[in-house]
C-alpha positions in Angstrom: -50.8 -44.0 10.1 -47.6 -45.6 8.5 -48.0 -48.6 9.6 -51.4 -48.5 7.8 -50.5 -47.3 4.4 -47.3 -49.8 4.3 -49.7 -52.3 5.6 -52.1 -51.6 2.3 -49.7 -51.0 -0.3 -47.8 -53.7 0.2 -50.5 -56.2 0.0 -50.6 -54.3 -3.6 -47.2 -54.5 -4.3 -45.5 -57.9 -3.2 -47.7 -60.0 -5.2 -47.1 -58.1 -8.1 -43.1 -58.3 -7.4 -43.4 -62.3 -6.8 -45.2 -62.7 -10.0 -42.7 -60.9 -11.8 -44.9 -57.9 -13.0 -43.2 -54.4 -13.0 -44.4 -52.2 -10.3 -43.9 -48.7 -12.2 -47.8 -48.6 -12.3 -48.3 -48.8 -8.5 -47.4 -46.8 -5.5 -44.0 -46.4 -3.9 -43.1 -45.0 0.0 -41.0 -41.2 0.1 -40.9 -40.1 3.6 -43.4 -41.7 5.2 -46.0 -40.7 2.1 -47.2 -42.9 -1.0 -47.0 -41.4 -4.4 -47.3 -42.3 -7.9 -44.2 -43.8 -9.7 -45.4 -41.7 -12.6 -44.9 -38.8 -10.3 -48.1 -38.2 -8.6 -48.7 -35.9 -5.6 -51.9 -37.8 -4.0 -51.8 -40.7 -2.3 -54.7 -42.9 -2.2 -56.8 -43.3 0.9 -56.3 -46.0 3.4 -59.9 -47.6 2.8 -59.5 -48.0 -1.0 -57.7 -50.8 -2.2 -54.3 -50.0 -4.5 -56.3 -50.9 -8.7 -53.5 -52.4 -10.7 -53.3 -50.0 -14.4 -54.9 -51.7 -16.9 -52.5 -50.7 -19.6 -49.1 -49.3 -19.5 -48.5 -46.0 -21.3 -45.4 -45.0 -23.1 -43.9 -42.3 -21.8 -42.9 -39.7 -24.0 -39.0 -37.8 -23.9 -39.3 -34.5 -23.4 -35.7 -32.5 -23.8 -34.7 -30.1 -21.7 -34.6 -26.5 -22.7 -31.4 -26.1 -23.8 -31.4 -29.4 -26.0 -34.8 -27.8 -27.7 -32.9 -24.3 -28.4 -29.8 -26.6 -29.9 -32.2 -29.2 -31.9 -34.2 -25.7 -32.9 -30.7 -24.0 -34.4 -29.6 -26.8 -35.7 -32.9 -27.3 -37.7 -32.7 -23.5 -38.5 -29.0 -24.0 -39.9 -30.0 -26.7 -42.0 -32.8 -24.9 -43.5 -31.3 -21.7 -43.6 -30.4 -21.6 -47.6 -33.1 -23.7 -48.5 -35.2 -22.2 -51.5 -38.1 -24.6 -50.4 -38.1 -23.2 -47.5 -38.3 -18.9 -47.7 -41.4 -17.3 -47.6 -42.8 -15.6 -50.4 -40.9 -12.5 -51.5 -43.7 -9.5 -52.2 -41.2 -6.7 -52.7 -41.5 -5.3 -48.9 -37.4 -6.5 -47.9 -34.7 -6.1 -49.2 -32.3 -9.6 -49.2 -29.0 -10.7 -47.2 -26.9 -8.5 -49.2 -29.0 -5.6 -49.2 -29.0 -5.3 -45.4 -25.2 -5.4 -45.0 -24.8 -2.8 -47.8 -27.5 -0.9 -45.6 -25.5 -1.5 -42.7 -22.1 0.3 -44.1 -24.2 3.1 -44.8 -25.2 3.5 -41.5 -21.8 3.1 -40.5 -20.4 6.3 -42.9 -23.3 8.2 -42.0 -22.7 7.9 -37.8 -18.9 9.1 -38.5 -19.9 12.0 -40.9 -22.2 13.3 -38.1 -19.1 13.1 -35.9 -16.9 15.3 -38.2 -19.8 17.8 -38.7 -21.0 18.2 -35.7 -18.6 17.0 -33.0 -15.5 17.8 -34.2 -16.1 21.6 -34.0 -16.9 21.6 -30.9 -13.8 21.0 -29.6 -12.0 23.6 -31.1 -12.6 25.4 -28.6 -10.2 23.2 -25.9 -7.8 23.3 -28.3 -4.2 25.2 -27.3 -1.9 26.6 -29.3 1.7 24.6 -29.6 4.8 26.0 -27.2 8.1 25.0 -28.2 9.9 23.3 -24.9 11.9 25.8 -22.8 15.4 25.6 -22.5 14.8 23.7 -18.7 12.7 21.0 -19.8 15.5 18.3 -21.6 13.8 15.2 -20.6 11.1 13.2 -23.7 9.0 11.1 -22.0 7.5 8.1 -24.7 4.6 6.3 -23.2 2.6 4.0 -25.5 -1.3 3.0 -26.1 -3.5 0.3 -27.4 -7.2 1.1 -27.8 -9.6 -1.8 -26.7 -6.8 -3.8 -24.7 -6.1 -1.5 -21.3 -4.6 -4.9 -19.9 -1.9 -4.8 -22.3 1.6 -4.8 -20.7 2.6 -2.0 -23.3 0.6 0.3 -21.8 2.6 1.2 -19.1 6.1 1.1 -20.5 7.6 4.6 -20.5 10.9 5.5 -22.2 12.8 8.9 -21.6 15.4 10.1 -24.1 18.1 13.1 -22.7 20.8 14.6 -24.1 23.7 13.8 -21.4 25.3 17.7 -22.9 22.2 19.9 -21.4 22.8 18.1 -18.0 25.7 20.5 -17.2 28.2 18.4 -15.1 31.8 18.5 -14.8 34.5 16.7 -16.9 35.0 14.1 -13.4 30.8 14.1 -13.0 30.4 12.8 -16.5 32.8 10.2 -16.0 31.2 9.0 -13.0 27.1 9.4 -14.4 28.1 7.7 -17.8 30.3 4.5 -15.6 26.9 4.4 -13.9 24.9 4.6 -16.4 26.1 1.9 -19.0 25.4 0.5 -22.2 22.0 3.2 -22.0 24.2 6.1 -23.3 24.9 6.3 -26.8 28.2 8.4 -27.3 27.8 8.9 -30.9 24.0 11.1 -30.4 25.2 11.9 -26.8 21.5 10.5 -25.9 20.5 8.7 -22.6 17.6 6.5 -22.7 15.9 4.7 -19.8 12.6 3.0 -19.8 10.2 1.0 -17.4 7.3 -1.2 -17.4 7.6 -3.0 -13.8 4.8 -0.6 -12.3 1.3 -1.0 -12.7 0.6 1.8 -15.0 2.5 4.1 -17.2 2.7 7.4 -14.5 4.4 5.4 -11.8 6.9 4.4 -14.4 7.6 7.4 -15.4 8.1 8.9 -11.6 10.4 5.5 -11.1 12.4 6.6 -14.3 12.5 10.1 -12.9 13.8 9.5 -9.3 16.3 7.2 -10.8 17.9 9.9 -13.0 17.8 12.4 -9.9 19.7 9.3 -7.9 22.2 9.0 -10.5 22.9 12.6 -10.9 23.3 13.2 -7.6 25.4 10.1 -6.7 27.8 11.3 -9.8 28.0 14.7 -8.5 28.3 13.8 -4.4 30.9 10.8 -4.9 34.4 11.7 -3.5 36.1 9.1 -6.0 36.0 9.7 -9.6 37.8 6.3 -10.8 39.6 8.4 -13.6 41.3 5.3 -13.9 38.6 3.4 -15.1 37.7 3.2 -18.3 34.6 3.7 -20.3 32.8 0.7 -22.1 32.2 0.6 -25.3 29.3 -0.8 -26.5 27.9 -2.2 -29.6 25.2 0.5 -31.2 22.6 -0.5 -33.3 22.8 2.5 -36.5 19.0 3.4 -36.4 18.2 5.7 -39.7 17.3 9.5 -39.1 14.6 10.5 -40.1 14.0 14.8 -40.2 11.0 16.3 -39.8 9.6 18.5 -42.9 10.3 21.7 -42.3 7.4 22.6 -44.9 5.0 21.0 -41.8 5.9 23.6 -39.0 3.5 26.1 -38.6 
């Protein structure tokens, strides 16, 4: 059956390339199987001789579809504040403007729901405020930015303790402040430690915490005091203080 059909169509097709003539019109071999160059399924029977086409067509460029949505924006943004080119206004729209000041509106009207019918509802989780007992000495400072959970402040945690509740010895402090550093300030008599190496803000904190039980308990367990080693002092930045109104407590 090949050798037919390349038997036929080239009897249709080497005369036409001797002569010079283009062959786009006639039939080409894929696999065995002779189709149109123009992209035709059939091909022609054995029996019937290969007809030459009497006139060659131009073939039209069709874009693809994402070429005909960027010619269609781009005609759309040319045209876009053409007055030539709205439609006739009969008072049932409001403009441009109109919408965005329509818009706000909506935006007000979403959060006054919120406060007037939300908001009271959770009064009823609220607790009243405790002042801190006497035992718990450690302020733990964690930090949060909304719409960015990635953000590598997110799991920084500071503590802040007063090195005076701790209780230790004259010889203990020695040793817990030689270990501790330039983190103790001796003029507010305030540790501070922070992290940010763990993944998220709670491990930091447990990291700061077993740190601070390590420390203390290396100050209080160590047989040598090194009395004879002094204390470092360090260069404090002066931070202002700021008081809290007392007119604000409850």
């Amino acid at each position: 059956m090949n050798g037919i059909l390349i038997k036929n169509i080239s009897s249709a097709i080497l005369p036409r390339i001797s002569s010079g003539k283009s062959i786009l019109g006639g039939y080409f071999l894929s696999n065995g199987y002779a189709k149109k160059a123009s992209g035709g399924d059939k091909a022609p029977k054995a029996s019937e001789p290969v007809k030459e086409s009497e006139g060659k067509k131009e073939r039209k460029h069709f874009p693809t579809y994402g070429r005909k949505r960027r010619m269609q924006y781009e005609r759309n943004r040319e045209r876009a504040f053409d007055m030539n080119q709205l439609e006739e206004w009969k008072g049932d729209d409001h403009h441009i403007l109109g919408h965005w000041f329509l818009n706000s509106i909506r935006d007000v009207r979403k959060y006054v729901r919120k406060e007037k019918f939300e908001i009271p509802t959770l009064s009823e989780f609220s607790k009243p405020f405790a002042p801190p007992q006497a035992t718990q000495i450690l302020k733990f400072q964690t930090n949060r930015i909304h719409g960015k959970p990635d953000e590598p402040l997110n799991r920084r945690v500071t503590m802040t303790a007063k090195v005076s509740d701790f209780g230790l010895s004259a010889d203990d402090l020695h040793v817990f402040l030689l270990l501790v550093g330039p983190r103790y300030n001796p003029v507010t008599d305030m540790l501070t430690m922070s992290s940010d190496t763990e993944l998220t803000s709670k491990l930091n904190k447990k990291k700061i915490s077993d740190t601070l039980d390590a420390l203390l308990s290396e100050a209080k367990s160590s047989k040598e005091k090194y009395l004879d080693v002094p204390l470092m002092k360090y260069k404090i930045k002066a931070r202002p203080k700021l008081e809290f109104p007392k007119e604000w407590l409850p």
